[in-house]
TORKOL-4160 file (C-alpha; in steps of 0.2 Angstrom, whole numbers, padded with zeros to 4 digits, m for minus):
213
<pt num="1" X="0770" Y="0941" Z="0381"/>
<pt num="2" X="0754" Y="0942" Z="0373"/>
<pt num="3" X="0754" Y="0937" Z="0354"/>
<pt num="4" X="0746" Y="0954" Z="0343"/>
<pt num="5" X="0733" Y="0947" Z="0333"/>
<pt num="6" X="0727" Y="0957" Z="0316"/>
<pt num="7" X="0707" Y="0954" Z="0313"/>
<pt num="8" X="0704" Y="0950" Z="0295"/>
<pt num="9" X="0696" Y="0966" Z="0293"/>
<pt num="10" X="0710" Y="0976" Z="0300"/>
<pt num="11" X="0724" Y="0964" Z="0286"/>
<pt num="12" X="0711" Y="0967" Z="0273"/>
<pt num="13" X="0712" Y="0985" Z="0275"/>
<pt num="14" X="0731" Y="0987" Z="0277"/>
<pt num="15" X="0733" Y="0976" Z="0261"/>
<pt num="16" X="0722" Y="0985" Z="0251"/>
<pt num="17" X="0729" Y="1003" Z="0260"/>
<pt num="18" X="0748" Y="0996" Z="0253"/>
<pt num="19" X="0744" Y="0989" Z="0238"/>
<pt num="20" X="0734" Y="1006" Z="0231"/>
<pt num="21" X="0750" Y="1017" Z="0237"/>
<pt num="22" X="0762" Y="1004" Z="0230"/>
<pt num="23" X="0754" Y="1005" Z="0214"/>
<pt num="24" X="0750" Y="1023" Z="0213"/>
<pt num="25" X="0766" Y="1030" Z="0217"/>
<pt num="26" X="0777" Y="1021" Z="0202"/>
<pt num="27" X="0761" Y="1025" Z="0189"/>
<pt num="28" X="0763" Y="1044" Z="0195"/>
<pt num="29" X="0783" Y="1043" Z="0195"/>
<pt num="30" X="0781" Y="1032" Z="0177"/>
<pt num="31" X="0768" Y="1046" Z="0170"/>
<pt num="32" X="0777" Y="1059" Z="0174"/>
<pt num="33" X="0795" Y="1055" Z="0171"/>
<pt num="34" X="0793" Y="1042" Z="0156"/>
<pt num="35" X="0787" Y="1047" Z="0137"/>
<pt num="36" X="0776" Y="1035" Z="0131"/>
<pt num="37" X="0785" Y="1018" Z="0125"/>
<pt num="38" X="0802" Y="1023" Z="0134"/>
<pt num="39" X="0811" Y="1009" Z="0143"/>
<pt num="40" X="0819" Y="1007" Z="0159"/>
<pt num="41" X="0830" Y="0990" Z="0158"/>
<pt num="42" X="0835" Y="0983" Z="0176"/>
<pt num="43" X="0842" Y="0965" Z="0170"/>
<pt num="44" X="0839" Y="0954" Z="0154"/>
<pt num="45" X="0823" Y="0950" Z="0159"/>
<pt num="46" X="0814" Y="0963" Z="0168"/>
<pt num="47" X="0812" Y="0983" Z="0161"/>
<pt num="48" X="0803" Y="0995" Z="0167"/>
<pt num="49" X="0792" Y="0998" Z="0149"/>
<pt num="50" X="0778" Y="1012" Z="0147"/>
<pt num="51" X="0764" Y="1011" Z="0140"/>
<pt num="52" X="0744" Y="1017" Z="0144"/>
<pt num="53" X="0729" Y="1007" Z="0140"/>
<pt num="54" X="0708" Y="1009" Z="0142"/>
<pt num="55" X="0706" Y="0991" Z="0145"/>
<pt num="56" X="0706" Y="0978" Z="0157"/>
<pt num="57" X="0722" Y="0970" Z="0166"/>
<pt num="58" X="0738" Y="0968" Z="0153"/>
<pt num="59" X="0732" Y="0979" Z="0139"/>
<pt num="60" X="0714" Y="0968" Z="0135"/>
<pt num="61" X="0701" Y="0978" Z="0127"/>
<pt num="62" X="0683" Y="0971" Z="0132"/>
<pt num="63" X="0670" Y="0983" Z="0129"/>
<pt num="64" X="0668" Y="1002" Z="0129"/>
<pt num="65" X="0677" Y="1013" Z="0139"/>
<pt num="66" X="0664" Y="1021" Z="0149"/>
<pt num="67" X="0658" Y="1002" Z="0152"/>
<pt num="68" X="0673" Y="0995" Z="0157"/>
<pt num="69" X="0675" Y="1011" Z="0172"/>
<pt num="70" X="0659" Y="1008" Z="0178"/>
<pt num="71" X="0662" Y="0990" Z="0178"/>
<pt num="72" X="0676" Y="0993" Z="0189"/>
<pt num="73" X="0668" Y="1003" Z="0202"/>
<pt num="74" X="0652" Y="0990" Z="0204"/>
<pt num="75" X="0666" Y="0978" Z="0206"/>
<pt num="76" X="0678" Y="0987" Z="0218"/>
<pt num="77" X="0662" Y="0993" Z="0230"/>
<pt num="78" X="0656" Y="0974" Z="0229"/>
<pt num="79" X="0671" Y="0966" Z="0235"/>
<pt num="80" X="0672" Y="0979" Z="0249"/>
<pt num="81" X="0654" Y="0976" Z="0255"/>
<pt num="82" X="0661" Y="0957" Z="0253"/>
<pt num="83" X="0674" Y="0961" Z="0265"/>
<pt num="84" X="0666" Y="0974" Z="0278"/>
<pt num="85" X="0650" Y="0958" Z="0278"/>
<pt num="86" X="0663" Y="0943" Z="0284"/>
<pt num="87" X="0675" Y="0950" Z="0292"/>
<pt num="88" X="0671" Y="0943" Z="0309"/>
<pt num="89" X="0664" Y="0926" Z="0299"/>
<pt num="90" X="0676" Y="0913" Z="0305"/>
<pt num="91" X="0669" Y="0901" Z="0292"/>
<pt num="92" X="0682" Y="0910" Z="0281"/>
<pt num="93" X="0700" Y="0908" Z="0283"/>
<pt num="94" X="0713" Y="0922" Z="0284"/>
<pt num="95" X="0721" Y="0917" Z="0267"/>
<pt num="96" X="0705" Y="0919" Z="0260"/>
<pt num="97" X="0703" Y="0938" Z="0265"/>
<pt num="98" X="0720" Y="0941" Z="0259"/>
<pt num="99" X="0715" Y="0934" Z="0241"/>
<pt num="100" X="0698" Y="0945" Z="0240"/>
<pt num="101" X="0711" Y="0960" Z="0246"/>
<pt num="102" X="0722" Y="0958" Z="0234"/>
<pt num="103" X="0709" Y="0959" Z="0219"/>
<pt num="104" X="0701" Y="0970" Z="0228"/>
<pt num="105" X="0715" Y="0983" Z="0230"/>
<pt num="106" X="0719" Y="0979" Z="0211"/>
<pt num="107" X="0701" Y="0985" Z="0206"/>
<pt num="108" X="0703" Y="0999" Z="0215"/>
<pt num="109" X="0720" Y="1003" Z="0208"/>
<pt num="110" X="0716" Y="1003" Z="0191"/>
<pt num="111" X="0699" Y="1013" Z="0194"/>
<pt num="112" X="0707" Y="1028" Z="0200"/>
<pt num="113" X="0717" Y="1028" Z="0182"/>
<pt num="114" X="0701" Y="1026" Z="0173"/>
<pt num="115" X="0693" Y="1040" Z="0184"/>
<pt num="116" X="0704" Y="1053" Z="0187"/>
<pt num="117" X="0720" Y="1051" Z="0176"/>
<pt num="118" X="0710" Y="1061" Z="0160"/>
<pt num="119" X="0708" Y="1074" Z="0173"/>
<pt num="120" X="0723" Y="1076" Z="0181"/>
<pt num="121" X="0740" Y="1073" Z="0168"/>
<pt num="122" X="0739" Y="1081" Z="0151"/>
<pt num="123" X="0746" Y="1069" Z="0138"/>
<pt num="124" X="0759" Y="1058" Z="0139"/>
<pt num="125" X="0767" Y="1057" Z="0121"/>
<pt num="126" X="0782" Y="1049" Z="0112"/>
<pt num="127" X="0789" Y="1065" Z="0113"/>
<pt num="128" X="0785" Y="1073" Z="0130"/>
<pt num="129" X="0780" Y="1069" Z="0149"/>
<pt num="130" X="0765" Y="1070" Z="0156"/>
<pt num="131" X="0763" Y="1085" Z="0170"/>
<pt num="132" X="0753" Y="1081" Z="0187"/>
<pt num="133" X="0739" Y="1096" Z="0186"/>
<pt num="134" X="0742" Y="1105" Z="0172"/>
<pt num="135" X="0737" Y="1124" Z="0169"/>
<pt num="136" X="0728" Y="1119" Z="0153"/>
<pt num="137" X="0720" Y="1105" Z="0161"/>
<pt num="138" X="0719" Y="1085" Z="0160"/>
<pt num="139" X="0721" Y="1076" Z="0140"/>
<pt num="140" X="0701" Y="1070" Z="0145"/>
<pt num="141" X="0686" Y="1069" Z="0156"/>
<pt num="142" X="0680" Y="1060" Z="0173"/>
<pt num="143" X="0679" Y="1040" Z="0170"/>
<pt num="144" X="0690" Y="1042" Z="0153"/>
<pt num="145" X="0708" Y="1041" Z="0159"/>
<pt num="146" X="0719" Y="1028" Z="0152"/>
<pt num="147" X="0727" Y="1014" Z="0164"/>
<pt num="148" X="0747" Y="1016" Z="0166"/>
<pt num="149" X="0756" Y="1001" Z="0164"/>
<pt num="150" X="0775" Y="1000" Z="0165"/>
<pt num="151" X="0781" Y="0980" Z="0172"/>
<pt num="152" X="0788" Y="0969" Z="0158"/>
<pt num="153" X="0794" Y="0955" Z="0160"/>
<pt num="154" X="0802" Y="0947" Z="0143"/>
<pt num="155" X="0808" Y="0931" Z="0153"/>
<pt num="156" X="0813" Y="0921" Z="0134"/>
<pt num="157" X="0816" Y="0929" Z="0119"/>
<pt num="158" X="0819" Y="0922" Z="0102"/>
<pt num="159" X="0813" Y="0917" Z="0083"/>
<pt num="160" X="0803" Y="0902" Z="0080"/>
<pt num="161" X="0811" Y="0887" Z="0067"/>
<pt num="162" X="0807" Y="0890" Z="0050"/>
<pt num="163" X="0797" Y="0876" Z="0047"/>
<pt num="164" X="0784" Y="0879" Z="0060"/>
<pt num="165" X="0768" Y="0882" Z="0053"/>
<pt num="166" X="0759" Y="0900" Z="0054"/>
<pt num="167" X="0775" Y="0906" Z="0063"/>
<pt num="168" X="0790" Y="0901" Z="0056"/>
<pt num="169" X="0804" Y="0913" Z="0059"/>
<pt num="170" X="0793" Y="0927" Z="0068"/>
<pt num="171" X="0801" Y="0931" Z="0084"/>
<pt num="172" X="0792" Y="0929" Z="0099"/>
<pt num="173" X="0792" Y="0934" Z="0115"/>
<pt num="174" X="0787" Y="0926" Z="0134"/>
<pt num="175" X="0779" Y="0935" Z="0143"/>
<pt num="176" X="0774" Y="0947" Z="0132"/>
<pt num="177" X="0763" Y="0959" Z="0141"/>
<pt num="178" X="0765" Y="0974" Z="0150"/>
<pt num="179" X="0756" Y="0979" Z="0168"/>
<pt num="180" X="0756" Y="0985" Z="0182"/>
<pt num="181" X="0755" Y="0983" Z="0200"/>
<pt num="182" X="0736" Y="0984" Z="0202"/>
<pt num="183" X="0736" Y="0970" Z="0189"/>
<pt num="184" X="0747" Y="0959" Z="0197"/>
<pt num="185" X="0738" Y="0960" Z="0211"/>
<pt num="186" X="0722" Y="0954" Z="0204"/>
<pt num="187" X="0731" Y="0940" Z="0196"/>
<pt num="188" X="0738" Y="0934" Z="0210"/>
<pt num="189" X="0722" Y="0935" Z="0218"/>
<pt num="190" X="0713" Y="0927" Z="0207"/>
<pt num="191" X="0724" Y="0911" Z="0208"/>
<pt num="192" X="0729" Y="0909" Z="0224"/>
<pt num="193" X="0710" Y="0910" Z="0227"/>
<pt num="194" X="0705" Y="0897" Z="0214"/>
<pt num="195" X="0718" Y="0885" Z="0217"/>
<pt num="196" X="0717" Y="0884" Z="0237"/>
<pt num="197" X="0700" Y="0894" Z="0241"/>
<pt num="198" X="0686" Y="0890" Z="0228"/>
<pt num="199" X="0677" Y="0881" Z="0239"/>
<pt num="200" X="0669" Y="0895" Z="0247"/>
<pt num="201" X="0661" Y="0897" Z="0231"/>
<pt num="202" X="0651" Y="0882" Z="0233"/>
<pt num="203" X="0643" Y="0888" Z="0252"/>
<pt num="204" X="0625" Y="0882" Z="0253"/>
<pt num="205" X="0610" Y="0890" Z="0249"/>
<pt num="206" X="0603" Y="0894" Z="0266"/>
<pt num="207" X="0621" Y="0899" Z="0271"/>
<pt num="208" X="0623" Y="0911" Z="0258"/>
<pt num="209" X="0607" Y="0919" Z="0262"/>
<pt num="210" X="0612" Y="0920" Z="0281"/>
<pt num="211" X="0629" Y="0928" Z="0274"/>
<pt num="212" X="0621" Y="0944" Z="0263"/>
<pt num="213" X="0609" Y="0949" Z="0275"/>
């Protein structure tokens, strides 16, 4: 029997197709069944936690809002051109295009928050959940959404000694922040690719400018 093979184009596109859906259906069930800050615990050291944010992956603001959105797009429609251009390139191995799909399809999934969240949900507060398409329309405008993040994982919990400097007997907690599946995506992208894959980044010159053309 013939062994099915995948191109990397094809894989790239399913990963990216699974990751987006993934990600987009528990931020829609999160949104609309979880007031802002509620928990869902699961075990000791995993909850469901939500929270929404207008910056980059685990809460970190850089920038303005309208600049961080555009940012993401230019970003998420590089890394596809990337893909669509060496997909038959066998200079680049299979793990490599499952890296780049995996930040790519966490790009995207945190752009559709920033674009069309504001439009489509009215406010998520302490008090109430959010509606999908409400009557009154969304809580702000195209690009302005906030991103919703819900995975936390406090893996250690406890209070530092008191003779620590600086943070003697504050709690602490590891790990801390809250996100969300476009965001572990990226991340685990980002350093698979760096630890097994960086050398593509250093391809020649005149190989470069063979690639992009």
């Amino acid at each position: 029997m013939r062994k099915l093979q995948i191109s990397n184009g094809l894989l790239s596109a399913i990963i990216i197709f699974l990751v987006i859906i993934a990600d987009q259906i528990l931020k829609i069930w999160v949104k609309t069944n979880f007031t802002l800050g509620e928990t869902l615990p699961f075990t000791s050291w995993f909850e469901l936690h939500f929270i929404e944010n207008p910056g980059m992956a685990f809460g970190i603001e850089l920038g303005s809002k309208m600049f961080l959105t555009i940012f993401r797009i230019v970003a998420s429609g590089f890394l596809i051109y990337l893909l669509w251009k060496l997909r038959n390139d066998k200079r680049y191995s299979t793990g490599f295009f499952v890296c780049v799909s995996l930040i790519t399809a966490g790009a995207i999934g945190n752009v559709i928050d920033c674009m069309f969240y504001g439009l489509i949900f009215n406010e998520s507060t302490f008090f109430t959940t959010a509606t999908m398409f409400p009557e009154a329309g969304g809580y702000g405008t195209f690009l302005h959404g906030y991103v919703v993040d819900m995975l936390h994982f406090p893996l250690i919990e406890g209070t530092w000694p008191e003779w620590m400097p600086f943070w003697g007997g504050e709690s602490f907690e590891f790990f801390r922040p809250v996100f969300n599946i476009a965001d572990a995506a990226i991340s685990v992208g980002m350093i698979v690719f760096v630890l097994f894959y960086s050398k593509y980044l250093s391809t020649p010159k005149e190989e470069e400018t063979t690639m992009l053309k």
